[in-house]
PLY file of the C-alpha trace (Angstrom):
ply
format ascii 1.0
element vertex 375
property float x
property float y
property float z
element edge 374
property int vertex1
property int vertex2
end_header
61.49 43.73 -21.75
63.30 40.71 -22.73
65.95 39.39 -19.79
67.74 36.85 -21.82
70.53 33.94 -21.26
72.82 34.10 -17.60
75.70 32.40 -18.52
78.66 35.17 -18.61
81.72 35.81 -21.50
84.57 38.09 -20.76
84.26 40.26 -23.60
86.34 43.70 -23.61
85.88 45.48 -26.65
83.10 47.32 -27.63
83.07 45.84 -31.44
83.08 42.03 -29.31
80.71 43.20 -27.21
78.02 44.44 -30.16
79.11 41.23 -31.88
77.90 39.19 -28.60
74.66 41.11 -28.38
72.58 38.98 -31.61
74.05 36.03 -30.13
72.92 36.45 -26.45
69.41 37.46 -27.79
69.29 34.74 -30.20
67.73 37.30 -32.91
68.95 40.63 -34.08
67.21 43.36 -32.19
65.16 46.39 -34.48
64.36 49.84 -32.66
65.36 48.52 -29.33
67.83 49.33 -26.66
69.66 46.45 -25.12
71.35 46.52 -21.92
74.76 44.94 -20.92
76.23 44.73 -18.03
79.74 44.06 -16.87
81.01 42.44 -13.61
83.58 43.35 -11.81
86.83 42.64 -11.62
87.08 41.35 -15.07
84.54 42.62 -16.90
82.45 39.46 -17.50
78.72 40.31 -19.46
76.11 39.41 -16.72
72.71 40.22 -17.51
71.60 41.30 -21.51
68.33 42.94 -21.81
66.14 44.41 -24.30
63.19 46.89 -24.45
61.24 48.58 -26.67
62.41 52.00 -27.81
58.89 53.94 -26.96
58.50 51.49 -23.48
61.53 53.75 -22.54
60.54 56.97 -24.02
57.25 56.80 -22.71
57.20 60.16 -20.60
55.25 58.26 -17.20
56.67 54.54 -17.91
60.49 55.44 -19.37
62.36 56.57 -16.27
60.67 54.09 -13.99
61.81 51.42 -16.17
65.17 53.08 -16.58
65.92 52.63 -13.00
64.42 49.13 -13.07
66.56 47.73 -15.84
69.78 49.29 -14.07
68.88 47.61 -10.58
68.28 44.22 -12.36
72.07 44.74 -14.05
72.95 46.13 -10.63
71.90 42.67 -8.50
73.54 40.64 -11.19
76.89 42.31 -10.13
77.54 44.48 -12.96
79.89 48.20 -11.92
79.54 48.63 -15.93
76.96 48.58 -18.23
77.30 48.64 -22.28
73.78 50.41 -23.88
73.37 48.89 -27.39
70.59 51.00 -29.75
69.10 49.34 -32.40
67.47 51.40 -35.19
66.56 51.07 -38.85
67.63 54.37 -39.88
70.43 56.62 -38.96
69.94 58.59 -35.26
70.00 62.48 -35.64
69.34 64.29 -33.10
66.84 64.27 -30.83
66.22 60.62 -31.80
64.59 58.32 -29.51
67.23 55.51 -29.41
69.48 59.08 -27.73
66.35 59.57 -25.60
66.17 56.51 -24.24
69.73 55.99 -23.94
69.92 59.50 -21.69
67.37 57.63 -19.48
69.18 54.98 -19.20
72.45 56.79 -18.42
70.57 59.69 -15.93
69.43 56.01 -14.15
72.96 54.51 -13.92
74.63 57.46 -13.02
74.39 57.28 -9.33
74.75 53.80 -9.23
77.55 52.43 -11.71
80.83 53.31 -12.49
80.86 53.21 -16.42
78.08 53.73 -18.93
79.10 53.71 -22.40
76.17 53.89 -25.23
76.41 52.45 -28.95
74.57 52.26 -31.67
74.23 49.91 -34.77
72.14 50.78 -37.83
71.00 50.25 -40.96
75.02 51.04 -42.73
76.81 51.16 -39.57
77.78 51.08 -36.21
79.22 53.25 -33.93
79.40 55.41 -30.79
76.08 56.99 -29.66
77.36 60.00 -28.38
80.02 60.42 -31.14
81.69 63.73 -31.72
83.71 65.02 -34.63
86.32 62.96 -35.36
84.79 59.74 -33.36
83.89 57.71 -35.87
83.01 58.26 -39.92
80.24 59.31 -41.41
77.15 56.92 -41.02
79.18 54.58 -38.76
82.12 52.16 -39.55
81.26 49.26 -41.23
78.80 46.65 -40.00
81.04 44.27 -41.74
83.16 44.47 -38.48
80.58 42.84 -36.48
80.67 39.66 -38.06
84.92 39.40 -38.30
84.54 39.12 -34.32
86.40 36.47 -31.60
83.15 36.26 -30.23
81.14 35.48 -33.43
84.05 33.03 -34.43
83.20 31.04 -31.37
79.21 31.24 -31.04
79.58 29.89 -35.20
81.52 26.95 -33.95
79.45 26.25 -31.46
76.97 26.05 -33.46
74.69 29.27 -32.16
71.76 30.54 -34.43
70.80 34.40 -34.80
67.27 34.36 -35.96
66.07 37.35 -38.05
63.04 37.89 -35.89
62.26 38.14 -32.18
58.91 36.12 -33.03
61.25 33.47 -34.49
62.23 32.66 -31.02
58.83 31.13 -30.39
57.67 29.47 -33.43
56.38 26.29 -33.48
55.68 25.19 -37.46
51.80 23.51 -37.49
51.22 20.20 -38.12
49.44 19.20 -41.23
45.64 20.29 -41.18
45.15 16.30 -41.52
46.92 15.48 -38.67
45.63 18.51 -36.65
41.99 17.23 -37.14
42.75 13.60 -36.32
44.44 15.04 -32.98
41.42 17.25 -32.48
39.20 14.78 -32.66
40.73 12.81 -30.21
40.86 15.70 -28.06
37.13 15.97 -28.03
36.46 12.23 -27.20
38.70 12.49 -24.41
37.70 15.97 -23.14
34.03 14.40 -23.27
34.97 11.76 -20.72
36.31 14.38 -18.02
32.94 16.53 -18.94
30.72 13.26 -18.30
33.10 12.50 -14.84
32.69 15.68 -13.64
30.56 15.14 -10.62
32.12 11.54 -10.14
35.39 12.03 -8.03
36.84 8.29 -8.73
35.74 9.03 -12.52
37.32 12.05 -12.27
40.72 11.59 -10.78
40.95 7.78 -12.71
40.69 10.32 -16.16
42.99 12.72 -14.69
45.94 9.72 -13.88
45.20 8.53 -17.53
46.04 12.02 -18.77
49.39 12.18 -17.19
49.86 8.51 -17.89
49.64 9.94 -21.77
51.91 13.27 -21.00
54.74 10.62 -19.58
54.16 8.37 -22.47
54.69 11.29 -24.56
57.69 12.49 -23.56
59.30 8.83 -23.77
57.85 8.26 -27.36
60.60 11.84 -28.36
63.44 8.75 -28.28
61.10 6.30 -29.97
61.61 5.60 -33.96
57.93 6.43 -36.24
55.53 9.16 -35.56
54.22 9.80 -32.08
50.81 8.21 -31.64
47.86 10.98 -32.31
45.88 9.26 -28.97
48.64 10.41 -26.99
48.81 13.86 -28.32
44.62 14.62 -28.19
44.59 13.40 -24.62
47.62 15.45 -23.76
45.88 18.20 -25.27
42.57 17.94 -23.24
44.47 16.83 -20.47
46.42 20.15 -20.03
43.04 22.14 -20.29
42.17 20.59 -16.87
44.35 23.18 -14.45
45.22 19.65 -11.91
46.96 18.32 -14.89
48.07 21.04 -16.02
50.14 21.17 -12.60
50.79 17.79 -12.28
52.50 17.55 -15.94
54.51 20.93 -14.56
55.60 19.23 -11.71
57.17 15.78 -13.61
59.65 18.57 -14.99
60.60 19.04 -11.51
63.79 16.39 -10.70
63.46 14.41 -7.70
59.59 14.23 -7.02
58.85 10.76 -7.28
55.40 9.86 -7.66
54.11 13.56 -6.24
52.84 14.61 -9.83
49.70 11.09 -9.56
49.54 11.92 -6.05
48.12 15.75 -6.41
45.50 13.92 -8.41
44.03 11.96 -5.99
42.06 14.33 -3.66
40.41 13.36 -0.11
36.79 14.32 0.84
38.03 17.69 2.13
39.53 18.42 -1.15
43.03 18.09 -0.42
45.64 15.63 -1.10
48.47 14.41 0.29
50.90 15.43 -1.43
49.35 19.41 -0.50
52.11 19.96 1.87
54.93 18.83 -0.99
53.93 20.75 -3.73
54.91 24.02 -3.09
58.52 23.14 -1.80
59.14 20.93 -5.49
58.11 24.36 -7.09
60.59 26.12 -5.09
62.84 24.77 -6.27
62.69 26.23 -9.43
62.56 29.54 -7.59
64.73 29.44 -4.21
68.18 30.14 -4.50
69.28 28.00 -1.97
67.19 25.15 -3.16
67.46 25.95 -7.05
68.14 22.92 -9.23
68.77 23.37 -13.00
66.55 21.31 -15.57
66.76 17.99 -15.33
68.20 16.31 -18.15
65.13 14.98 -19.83
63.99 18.60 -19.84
64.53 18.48 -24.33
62.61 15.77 -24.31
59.70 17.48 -22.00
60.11 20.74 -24.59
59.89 18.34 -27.62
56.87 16.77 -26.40
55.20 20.25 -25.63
56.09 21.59 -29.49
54.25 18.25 -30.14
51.06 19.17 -28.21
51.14 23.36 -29.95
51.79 21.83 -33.00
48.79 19.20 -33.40
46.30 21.86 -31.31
43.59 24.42 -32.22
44.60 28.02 -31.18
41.79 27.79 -28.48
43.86 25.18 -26.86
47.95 25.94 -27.19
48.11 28.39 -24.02
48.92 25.60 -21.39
51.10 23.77 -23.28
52.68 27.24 -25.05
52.59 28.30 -21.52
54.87 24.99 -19.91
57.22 25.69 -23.05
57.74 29.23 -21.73
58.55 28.12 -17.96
61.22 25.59 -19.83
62.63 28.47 -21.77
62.91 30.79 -18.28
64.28 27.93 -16.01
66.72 27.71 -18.64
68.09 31.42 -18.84
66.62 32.13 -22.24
64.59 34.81 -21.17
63.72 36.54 -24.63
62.75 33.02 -26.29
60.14 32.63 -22.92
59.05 36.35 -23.24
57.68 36.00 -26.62
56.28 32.27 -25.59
54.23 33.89 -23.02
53.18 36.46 -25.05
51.37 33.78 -27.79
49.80 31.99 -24.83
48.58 35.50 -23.40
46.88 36.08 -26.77
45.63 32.60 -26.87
44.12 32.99 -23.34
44.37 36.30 -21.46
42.97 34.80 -18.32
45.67 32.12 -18.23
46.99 32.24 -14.69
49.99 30.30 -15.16
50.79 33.02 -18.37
50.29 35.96 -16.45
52.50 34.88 -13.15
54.87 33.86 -15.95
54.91 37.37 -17.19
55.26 39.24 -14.17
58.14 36.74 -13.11
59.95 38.37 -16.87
58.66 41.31 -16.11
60.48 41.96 -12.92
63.51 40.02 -14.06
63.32 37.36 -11.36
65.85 34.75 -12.68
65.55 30.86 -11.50
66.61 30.01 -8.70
69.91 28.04 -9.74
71.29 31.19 -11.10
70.75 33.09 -8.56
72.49 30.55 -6.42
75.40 30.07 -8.72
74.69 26.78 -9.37
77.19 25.11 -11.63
0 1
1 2
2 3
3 4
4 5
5 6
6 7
7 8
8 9
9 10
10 11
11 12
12 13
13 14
14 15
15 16
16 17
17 18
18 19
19 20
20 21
21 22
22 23
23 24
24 25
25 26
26 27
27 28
28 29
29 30
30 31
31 32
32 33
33 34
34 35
35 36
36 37
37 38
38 39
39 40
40 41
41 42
42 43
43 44
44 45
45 46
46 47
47 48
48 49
49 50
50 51
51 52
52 53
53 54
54 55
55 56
56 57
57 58
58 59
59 60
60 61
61 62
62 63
63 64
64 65
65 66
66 67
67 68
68 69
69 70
70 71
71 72
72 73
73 74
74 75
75 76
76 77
77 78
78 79
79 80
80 81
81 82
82 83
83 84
84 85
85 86
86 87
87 88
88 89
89 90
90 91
91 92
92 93
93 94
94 95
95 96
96 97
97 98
98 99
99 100
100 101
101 102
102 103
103 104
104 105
105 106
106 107
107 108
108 109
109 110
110 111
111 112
112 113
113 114
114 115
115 116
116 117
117 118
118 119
119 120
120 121
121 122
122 123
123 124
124 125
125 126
126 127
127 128
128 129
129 130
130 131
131 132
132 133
133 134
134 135
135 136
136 137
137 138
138 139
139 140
140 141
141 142
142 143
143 144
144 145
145 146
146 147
147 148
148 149
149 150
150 151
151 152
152 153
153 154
154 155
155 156
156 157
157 158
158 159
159 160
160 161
161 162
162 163
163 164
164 165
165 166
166 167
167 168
168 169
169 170
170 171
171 172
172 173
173 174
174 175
175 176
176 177
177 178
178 179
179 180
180 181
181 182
182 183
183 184
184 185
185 186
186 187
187 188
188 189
189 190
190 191
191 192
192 193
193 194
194 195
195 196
196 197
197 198
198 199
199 200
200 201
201 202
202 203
203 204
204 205
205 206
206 207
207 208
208 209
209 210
210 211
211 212
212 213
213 214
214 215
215 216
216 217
217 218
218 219
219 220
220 221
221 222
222 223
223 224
224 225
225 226
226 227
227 228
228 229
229 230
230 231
231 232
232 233
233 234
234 235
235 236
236 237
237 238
238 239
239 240
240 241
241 242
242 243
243 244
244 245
245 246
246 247
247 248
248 249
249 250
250 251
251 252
252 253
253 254
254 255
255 256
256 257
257 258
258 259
259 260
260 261
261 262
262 263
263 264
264 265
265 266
266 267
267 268
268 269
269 270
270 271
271 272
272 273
273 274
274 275
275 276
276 277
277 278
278 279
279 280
280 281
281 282
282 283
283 284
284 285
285 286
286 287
287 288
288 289
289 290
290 291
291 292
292 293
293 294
294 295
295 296
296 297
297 298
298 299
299 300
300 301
301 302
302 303
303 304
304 305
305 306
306 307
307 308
308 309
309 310
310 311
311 312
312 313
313 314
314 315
315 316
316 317
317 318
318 319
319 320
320 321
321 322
322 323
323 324
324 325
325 326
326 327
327 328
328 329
329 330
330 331
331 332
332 333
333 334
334 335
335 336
336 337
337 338
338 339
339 340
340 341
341 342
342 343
343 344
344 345
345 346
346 347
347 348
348 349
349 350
350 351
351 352
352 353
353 354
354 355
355 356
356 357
357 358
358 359
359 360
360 361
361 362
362 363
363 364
364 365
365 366
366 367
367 368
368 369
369 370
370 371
371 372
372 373
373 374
């Protein structure tokens, strides 16, 4: 399920609304069912999802996460909710995309005021439950779609529907040259940590270096030239130690001072002093009465980490593909983190970070600034 962007349109018609849908995702959906809800009074779009057609045919799974996607629109405030189908050939009947719709709708029923279903396919678009009469043969014109308010002003703003939902996440590779070089930094660097291992000064002076490069890195995104290669290989090897790791996820976090070095330097018991600190700066990614929005050196944070999965071996992108994903989510952009999380799950299936990630899309918990309204 992809829970995608929380900032809300009024949008009325249905033709505005389907035009919206692309936009919201960022990529045109295939053999999926995307969810929109209203809010009352005005009928502002809250909450877009998508899911897989079989996910919600599935005869265990489908209702289950039928009522799940409806109490997600439901906590967002909708009293309406617009079901979008998206299929590359023309529904008869007993198609899925009606299948899952009707789960959707069986869901909502108790719960909502409104449900209206659509479809859009391969020639047309039209109403999902369309009778004789309703609408022509093979749906009116997709052509409508794109002669929309709503597209007029997502255009002008400069908004970009990608063709593919794996577009969202795709970070072009560096050259194999310059991949190398940055590996082989990478490997001097990660040697140093290995040979500091059982050396706690050795260790935690390697582990302030490390951040020391992940800071530099981010400040070298405004610099002219090309960004030095011994600041992306230690970067690299830096985020496969899990205390940097943190401590480069908590300089994203506005307002925390120095807390990010001082997680590094541990006491004889094991702790630090920061300890107590660290999990109220991550709440406030996550508390809605403390949620803060990214800061605004957050594009230079992302550019830095498209830096680090660009220059890296596969065995090493699912930290950094990982932090990209949390930037994506604190953000709103749901789908872009879902498919984010995905590459770093297939990078690294035991990546913690990755899998908390995913459960956090999974259920549809939002950050915390939206769910205090933050402006």
């Amino acid at each position: 399920m992809d829970p995608v962007t929380l900032t809300t349109l009024k949008v009325t018609e249905p033709r505005e609304i389907l035009a919206l849908v692309p936009f919201r995702l960022g990529f045109r959906p295939r053999e999926s069912l995307v969810l929109v809800g209203l809010r009352a009074p005005r009928g502002e779009v809250g909450l877009v999802a998508r899911v897989d057609l079989p996910d919600l045919t599935h005869a265990e799974h489908g209702p289950r996460l039928a009522r799940s996607l409806v109490a997600h629109a439901g906590r967002d405030g909708a009293t309406r909710l617009v079901v979008v189908g998206y299929v590359d050939a023309h529904p008869g009947p007993g198609a899925p995309v009606r299948e899952a719709a009707d789960r959707v709708r069986e869901a909502a029923e108790a719960v909502l005021e409104e449900v209206s279903t659509w479809v859009v396919g391969p020639g047309g678009w039209g109403h999902l439950g369309c009778g004789p009469g309703c609408c022509p043969p093979g749906g009116r014109p997709l052509r409508e779609l794109e002669s929309t308010l709503v597209g007029a002003e997502m255009v002008l703003a400069g908004t970009v529907v990608l063709g593919e939902r794996s577009e969202l996440g795709a970070v072009r590779p560096a050259s194999g040259e310059e991949r190398r070089a940055v590996g082989r930094v990478r490997t001097r660097w990660g040697g140093r940590r290995a040979a500091a291992v059982h050396d706690p000064v050795a260790l935690a002076s390697w582990r302030l270096s490390s951040l020391a490069a992940w800071r530099a890195l981010v400040l070298a995104q405004d610099a002219p030239g090309p960004v030095p290669r011994r600041l992306l290989g230690r970067v690299t090897a830096g985020l496969e130690d899990l205390a940097v790791r943190d401590a480069v996820l908590l300089t994203l976090v506005p307002g925390v001072g120095d807390l990010p070095e001082r997680t590094l330097v541990r006491a004889g018991d094991g702790r630090t002093a920061a300890d107590d600190e660290i999990g109220a700066a991550l709440g406030r990614l996550l508390d809605a009465r403390r949620g803060v929005r990214p800061p605004a050196g957050a594009p230079a944070a992302a550019a830095a980490l498209a830096q680090v999965v660009a220059h890296a071996r596969e065995d090493a992108v699912a930290a950094p593909t990982t932090l990209l994903a949390l930037l994506a989510w604190w953000e709103g952009d749901g789908a872009r983190a879902a498919v984010l999380v995905e590459r770093a799950g297939r990078a690294d299936p035991a990546h913690g970070l990755a899998r908390l990630l995913s459960r956090l899309l999974d259920a549809g918990v939002p950050p915390g600034w939206y769910v205090r309204g933050t402006p």
